[in-house]
C-alpha positions in Angstrom: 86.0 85.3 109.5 83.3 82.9 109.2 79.6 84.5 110.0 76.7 82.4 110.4 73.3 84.4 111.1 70.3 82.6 112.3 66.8 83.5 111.5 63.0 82.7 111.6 62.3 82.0 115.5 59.4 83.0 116.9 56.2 82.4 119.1 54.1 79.7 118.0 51.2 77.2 119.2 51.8 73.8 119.9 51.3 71.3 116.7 52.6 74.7 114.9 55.8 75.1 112.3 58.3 77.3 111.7 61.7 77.6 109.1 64.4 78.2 110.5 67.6 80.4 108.1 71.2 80.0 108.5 72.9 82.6 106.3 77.1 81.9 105.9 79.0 84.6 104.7 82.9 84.8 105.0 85.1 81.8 104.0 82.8 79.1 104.1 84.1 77.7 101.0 85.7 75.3 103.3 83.1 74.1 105.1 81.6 70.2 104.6 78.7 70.1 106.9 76.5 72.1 108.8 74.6 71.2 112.0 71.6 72.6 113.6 71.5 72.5 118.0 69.8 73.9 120.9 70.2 74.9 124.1 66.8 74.7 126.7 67.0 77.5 129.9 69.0 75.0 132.6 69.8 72.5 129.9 73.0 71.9 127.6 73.2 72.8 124.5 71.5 69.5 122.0 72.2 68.1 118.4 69.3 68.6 116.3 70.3 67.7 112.5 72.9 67.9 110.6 74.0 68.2 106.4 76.8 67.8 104.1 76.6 70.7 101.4 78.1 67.9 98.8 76.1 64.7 98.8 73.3 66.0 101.1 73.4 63.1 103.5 71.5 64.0 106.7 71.2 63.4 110.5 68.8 63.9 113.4 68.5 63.4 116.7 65.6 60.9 117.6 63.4 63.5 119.4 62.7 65.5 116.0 62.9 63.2 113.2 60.1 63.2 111.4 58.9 66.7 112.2 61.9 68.3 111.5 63.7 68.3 108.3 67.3 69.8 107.3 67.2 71.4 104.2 70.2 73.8 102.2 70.6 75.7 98.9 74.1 75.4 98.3 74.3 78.8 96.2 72.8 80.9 98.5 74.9 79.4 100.7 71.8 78.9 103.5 70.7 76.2 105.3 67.3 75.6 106.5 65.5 74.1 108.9 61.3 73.3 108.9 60.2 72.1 112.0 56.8 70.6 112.0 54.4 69.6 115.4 56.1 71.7 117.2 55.9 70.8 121.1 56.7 72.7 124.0 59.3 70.7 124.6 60.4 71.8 121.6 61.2 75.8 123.0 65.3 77.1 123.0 67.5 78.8 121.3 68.8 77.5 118.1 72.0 77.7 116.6 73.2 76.8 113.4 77.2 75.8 113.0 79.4 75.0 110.5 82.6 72.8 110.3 86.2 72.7 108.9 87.7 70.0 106.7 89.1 67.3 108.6 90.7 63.9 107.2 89.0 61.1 107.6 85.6 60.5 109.3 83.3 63.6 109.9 81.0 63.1 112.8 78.4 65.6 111.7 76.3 65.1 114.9 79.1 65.6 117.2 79.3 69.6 118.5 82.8 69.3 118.7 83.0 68.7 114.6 82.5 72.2 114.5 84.4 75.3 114.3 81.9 78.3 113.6 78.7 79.4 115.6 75.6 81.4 114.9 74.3 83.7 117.2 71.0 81.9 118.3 67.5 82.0 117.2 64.4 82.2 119.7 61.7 79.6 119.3 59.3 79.5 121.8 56.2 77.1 121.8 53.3 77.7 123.8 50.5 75.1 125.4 
């Protein structure tokens, strides 16, 4: 199977950063992109960003680009994600996911695009 292992949540101030891990283990050889989300208590579960591990092109969703930037290291088969200013607004639980190949067009902001889930990170910004 696929494992994807978030890490790197915490409590932090507002204006405040953290890095975000996702560690993939298991067959994700096959994978083409990898998307961050969240999911607020009461709300659905949000794009954040998104990468390709070849070509590195990236996505975001309009309420964090510019503080938060998608990051990976292809051999350590890891992706990151450093979120700057944080807000409270800002609080959930993040998961990282990874996707399958698919012909034609990969919508790497789209949850359905993928496959594999992480078990959730905390991040929890205070006032």
């Amino acid at each position: 199977q696929v494992q994807l292992v978030e890490s790197g949540g915490g409590l932090v101030q507002t204006g405040g950063s953290l890095r975000l891990s996702c560690a993939a283990s298991g067959r994700t050889f096959s994978s083409t992109a990898m998307g961050w989300f969240r999911r607020a208590p009461g709300k659905e579960r949000e794009f954040v960003a998104a990468i390709t591990w070849s070509g590195s092109s990236t996505a975001y969703a309009d309420s964090v680009k510019g503080r938060f930037t998608i990051s990976k290291d292809n051999a350590a088969r890891t992706v990151y994600l450093q979120m700057n200013s944080l807000k409270p607004e800002d609080s959930a639980v993040y998961y990282c996911a990874a996707n399958s190949p698919r012909p034609g067009k990969v919508y790497i902001t789209s949850q359905s695009e993928y496959d594999y889930w992480g078990q959730g990170t905390q991040v929890t910004v205070s006032s």
